[in-house]
C-alpha positions as CSV (number, residue, x, y, z in Angstrom):
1,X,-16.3,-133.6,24.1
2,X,-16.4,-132.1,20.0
3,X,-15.8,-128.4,20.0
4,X,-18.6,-126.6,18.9
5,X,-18.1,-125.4,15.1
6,X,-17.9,-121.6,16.3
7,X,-15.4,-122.5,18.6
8,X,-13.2,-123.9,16.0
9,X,-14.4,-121.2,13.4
10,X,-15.0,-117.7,14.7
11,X,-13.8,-117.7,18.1
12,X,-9.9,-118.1,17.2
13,X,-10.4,-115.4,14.0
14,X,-10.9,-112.3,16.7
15,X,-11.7,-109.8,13.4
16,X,-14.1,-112.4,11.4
17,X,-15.8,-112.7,14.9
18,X,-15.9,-108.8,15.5
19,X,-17.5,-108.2,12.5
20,X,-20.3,-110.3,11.9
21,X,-21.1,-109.6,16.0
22,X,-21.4,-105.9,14.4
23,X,-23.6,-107.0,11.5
24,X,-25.8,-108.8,13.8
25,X,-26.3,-105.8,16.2
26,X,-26.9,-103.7,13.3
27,X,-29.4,-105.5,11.4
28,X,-31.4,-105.6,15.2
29,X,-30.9,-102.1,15.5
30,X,-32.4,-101.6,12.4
31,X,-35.2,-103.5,12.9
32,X,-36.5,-101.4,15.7
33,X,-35.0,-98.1,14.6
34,X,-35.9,-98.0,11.1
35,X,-40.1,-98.2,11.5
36,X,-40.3,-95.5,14.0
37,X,-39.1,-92.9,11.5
38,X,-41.8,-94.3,9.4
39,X,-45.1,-94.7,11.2
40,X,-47.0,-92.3,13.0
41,X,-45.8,-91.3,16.5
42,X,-48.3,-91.4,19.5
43,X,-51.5,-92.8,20.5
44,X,-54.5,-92.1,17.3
45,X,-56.9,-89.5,18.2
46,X,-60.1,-90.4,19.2
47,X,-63.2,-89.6,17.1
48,X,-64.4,-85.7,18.7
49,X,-60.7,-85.1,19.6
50,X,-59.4,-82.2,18.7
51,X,-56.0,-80.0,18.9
52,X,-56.1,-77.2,21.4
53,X,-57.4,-73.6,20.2
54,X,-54.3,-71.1,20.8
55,X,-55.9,-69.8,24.4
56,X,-56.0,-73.3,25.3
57,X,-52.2,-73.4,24.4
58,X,-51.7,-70.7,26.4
59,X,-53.1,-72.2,29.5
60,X,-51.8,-75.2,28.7
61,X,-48.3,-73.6,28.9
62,X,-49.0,-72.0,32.0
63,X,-50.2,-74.8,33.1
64,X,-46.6,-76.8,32.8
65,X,-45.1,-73.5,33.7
66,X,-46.5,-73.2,37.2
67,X,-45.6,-76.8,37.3
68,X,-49.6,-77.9,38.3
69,X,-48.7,-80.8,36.7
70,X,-46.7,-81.9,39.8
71,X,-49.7,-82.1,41.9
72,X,-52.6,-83.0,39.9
73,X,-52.8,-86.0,37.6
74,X,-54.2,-86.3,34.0
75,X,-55.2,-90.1,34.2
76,X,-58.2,-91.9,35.2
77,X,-57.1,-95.1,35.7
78,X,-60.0,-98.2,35.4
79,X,-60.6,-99.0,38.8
80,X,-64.1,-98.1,40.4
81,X,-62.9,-96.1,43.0
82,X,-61.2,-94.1,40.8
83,X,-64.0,-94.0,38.1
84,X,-66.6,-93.1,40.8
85,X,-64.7,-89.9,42.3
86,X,-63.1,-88.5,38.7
87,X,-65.4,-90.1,35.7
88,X,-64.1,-92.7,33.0
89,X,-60.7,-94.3,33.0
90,X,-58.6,-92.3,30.2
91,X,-58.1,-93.9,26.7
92,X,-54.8,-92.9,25.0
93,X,-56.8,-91.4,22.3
94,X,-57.4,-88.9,24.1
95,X,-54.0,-87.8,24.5
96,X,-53.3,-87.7,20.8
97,X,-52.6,-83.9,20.7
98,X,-51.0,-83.3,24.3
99,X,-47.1,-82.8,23.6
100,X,-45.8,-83.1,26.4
101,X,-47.6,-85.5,28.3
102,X,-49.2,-84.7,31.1
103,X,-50.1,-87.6,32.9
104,X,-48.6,-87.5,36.5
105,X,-47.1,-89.6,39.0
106,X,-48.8,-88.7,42.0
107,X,-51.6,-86.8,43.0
108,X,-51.3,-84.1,46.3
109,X,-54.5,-82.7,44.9
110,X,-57.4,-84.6,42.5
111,X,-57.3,-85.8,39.1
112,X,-57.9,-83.3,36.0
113,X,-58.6,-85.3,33.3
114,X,-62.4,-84.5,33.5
115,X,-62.7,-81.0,35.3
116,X,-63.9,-79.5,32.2
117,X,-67.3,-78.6,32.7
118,X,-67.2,-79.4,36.7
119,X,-67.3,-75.8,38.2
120,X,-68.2,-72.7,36.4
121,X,-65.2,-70.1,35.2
122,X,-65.7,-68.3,38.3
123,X,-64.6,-70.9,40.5
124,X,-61.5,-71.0,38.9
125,X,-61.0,-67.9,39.0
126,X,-61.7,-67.5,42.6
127,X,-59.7,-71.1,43.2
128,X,-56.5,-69.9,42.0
129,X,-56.4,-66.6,43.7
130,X,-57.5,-68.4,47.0
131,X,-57.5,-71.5,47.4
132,X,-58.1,-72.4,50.4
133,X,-61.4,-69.8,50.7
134,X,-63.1,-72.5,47.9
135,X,-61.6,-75.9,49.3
136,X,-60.9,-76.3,53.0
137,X,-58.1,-77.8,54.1
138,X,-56.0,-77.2,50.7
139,X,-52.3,-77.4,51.1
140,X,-52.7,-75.4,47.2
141,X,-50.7,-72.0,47.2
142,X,-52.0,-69.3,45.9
143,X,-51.5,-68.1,42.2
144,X,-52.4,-63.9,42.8
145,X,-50.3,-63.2,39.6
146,X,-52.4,-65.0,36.6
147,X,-54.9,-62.3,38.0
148,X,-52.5,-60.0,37.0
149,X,-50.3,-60.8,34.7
150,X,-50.8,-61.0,30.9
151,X,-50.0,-63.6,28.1
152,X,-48.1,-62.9,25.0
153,X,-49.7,-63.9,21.7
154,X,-46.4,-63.9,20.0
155,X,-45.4,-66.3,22.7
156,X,-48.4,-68.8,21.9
157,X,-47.7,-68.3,18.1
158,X,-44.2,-69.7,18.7
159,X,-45.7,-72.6,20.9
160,X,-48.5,-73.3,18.3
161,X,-45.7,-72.9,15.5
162,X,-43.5,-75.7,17.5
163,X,-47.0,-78.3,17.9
164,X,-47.3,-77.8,14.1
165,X,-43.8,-79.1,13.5
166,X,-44.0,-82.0,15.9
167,X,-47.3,-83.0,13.5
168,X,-50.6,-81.6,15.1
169,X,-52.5,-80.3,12.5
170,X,-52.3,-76.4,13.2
171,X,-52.3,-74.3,9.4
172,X,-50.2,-71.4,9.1
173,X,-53.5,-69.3,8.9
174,X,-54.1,-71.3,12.2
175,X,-51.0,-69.4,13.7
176,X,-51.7,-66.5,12.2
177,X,-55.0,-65.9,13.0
178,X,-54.1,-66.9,16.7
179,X,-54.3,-63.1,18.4
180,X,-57.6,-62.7,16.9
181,X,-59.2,-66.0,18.2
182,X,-57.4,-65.5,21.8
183,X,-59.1,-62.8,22.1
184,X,-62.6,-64.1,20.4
185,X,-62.7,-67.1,23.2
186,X,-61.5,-65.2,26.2
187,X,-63.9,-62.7,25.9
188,X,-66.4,-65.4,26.3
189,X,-64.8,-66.2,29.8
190,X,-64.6,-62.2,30.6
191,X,-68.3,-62.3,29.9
192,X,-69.5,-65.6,31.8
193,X,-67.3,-64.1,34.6
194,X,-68.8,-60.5,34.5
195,X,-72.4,-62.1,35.6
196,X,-70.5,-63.6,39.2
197,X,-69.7,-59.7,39.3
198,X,-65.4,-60.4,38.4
199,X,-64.2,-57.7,36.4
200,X,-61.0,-58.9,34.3
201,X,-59.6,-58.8,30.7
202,X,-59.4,-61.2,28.2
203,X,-55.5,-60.9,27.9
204,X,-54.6,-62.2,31.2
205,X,-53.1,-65.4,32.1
206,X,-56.0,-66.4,34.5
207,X,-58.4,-66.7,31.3
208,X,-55.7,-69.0,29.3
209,X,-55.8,-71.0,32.4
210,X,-59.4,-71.1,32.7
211,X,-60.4,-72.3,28.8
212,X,-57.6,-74.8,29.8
213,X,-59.1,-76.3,32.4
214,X,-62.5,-76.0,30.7
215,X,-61.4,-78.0,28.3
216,X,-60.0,-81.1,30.1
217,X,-62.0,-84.1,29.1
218,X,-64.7,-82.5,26.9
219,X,-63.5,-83.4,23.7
220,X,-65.0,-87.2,23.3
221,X,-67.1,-87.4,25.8
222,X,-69.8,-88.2,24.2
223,X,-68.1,-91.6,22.6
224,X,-66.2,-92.8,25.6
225,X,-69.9,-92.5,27.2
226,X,-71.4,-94.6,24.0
227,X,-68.7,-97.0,24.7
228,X,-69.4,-97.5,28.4
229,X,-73.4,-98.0,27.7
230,X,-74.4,-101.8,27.3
């Protein structure tokens, strides 16, 4: 039987063969490396998707901080069961401006991706100090602190500064101005909670968490519903 010619060519030269094996892996390497540093990372935002506002950020880094991301999903997935308990299946514009992630990988309590809107501030306000009083049968722990506790605006500057690095469109007037608009949304919450008779200020945690979850699936609703109409 003939030898094959890269038997009788590269195979006995040990360097010549060395070489081009490293050219080859190279030029594939480059191939794939090469265009991510030149396209845009991540899904493309949806039309009516739009970054966070800095409270948002705040509760949004609370959120991952108290580690509610290990419990509760932030994917609809398109099956009908799933569509009939939590709303439409997730599109991955949606998720254009969520760095990091935070889809899930199991759910111990429901899906989040469309509890904005669901239950009024005051539930959540009441939820996470008790749980269990607003659903029975909860395993969910209580989180008395948020009550208590109060965010740092410098903090949420840094986090906003970090997003606006990593390419969502936040200005520097954006991070700036970020104490004053805190403060501008969560007094909204303060007030919608005052009328259910909860007495609170705008600088603690539980109102970052709260315009948080407020806001989870309300950007593009409106499309993904034109899109689902025949």
């Amino acid at each position: 039987m003939a030898d094959h010619w890269h038997r009788r060519i590269l195979e006995p030269r040990a360097t010549l063969f060395a070489v081009l094996t490293t050219v080859c892996i190279s030029v594939g390497g480059l191939v794939e490396i090469v265009p991510m540093f030149g396209a845009k990372t991540g899904p493309e935002a949806m039309e009516g998707i739009h970054p966070y506002s800095p409270l948002e950020v705040a509760g949004r880094d609370i959120y991952i901080r108290e580690g509610c991301y290990t419990c509760h999903s932030q994917m609809v997935r398109p099956m009908r069961s799933e569509t009939l308990r939590y709303g439409p299946w997730s599109r991955a514009g949606e998720y254009a401006w969520d760095r990091p992630f935070l889809l899930g990988s199991r759910r111990i309590g429901p899906d989040l991706h469309r509890v904005g809107g669901k239950w009024p501030d005051a539930w959540h306000y009441d939820h996470m100090k008790d749980p269990a009083g607003m659903t029975e049968g909860t395993i969910m722990p209580n989180y008395p602190w948020l009550l208590e506790d109060s965010y740092d605006p410098a903090d949420v500057q840094a986090s906003l500064t970090a997003l606006q690095t990593v390419g969502t469109p936040y200005t520097d007037e954006d991070i700036a101005s970020a104490p004053a608009k805190m403060k501008e949304q969560g007094d909204a919450i303060v007030g919608r909670l005052a009328t259910a008779g909860i007495q609170t200020t705008s600088d603690k945690e539980i109102i970052a968490l709260i315009a948080y979850l407020q806001r989870l699936g309300v950007d593009g609703r409106a499309q993904i519903k034109a899109q689902e109409e025949p």
